[in-house]
C-alpha positions in Angstrom: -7.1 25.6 28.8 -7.3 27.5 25.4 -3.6 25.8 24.1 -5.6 22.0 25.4 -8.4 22.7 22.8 -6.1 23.9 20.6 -4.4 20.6 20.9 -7.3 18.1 20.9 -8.7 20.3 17.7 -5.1 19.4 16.3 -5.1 16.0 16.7 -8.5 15.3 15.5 -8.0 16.9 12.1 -4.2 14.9 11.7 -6.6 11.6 12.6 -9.3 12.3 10.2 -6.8 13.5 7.3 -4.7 10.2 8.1 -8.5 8.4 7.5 -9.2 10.1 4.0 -5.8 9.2 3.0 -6.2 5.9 3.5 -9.9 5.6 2.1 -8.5 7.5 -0.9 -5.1 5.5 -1.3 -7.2 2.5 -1.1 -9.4 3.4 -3.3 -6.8 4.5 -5.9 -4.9 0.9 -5.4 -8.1 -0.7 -6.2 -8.6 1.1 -9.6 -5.0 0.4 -10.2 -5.3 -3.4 -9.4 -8.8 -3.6 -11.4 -6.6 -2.9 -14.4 -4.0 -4.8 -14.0 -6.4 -7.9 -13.6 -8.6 -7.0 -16.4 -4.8 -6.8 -18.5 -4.2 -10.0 -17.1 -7.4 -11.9 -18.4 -6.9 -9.9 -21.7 -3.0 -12.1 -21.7 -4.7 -15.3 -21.2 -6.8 -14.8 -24.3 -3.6 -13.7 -26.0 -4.9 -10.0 -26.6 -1.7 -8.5 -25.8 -2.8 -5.0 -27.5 -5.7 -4.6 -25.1 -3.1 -5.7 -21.7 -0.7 -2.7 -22.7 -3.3 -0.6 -22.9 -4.6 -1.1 -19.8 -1.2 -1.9 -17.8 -0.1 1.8 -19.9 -3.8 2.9 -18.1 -2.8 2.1 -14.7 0.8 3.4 -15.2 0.1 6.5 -16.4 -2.5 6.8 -13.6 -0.1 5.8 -11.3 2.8 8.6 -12.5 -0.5 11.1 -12.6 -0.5 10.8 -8.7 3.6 10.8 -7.8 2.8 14.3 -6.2 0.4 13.5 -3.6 2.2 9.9 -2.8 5.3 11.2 -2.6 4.2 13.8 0.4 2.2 10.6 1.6 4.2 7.3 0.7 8.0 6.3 1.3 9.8 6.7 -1.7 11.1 3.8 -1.9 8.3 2.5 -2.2 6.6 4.8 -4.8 9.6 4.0 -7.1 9.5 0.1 -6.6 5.8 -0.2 -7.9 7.1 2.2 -11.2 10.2 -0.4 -11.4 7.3 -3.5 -11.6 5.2 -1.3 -14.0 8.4 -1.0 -16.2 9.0 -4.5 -15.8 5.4 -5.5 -16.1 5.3 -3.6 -19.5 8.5 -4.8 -20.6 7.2 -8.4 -20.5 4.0 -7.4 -22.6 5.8 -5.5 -25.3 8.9 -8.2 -25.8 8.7 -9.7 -29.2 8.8 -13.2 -27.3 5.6 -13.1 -25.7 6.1 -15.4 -21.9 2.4 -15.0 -20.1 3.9 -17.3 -17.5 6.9 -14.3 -16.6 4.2 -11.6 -17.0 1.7 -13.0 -14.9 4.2 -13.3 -12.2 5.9 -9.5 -12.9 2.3 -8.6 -12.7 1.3 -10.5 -9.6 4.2 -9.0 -7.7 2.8 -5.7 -9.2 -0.5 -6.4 -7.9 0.7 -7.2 -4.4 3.1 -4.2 -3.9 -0.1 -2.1 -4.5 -1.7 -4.2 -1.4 1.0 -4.3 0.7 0.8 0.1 0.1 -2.3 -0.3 1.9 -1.8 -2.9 4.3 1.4 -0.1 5.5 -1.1 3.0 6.2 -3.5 0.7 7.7 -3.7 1.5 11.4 -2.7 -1.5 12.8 -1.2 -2.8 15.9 2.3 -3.8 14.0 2.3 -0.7 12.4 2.4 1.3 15.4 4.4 -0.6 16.8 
């Protein structure tokens, strides 16, 4: 009966660890896409200064937690997102500035974050 509790105990902590990883991720992909909007809206007033800043923000954010997502996150996945930050920041700091090519490097950004989330969600296709 002892190795049952033991069990159950085990469980519950893996489902409530798998819950704070989620709020937390979520939370840390919202921060992330908050700045890469506000860079966005800083491009369509052609303040391309303020949009590295904040894209270089969110970047730097994002290599300050590689630890943690790599233990939580594929790693694929974890090095496509740095790939569209590259690629994101490349577009901002060309000499040629194209807000049509960065918004959509920067959308694509924005939705890999999502689609982070949408993977740890607990859903019925992902268990599946």
């Amino acid at each position: 009966m002892k190795r049952l509790y033991v069990s159950l105990v085990l469980i519950a902590l893996l489902v409530v660890l798998c819950g704070v990883h989620t709020i937390h991720l979520s939370r840390f992909t919202d921060q992330l896409t908050g700045l890469l909007t506000q860079a966005q809206e800083r491009v369509e007033h052609e303040d391309w200064d303020s949009a590295i800043q904040l894209t270089k923000k969110a970047r730097d954010q994002w290599v300050g937690h590689e630890g943690y997502l790599h233990i939580t996150l594929h790693h694929t996945d974890i090095d496509a997102v740095l790939v569209s930050f590259d690629e994101t920041l490349a577009f901002l700091r060309g000499n040629e500035h194209q807000p049509a090519e960065y918004a959509a490097a920067n959308a694509r950004l924005i939705t890999q974050l999502g689609l982070l989330i949408e993977a740890e969600l607990p859903t019925i296709t992902n268990l599946l």
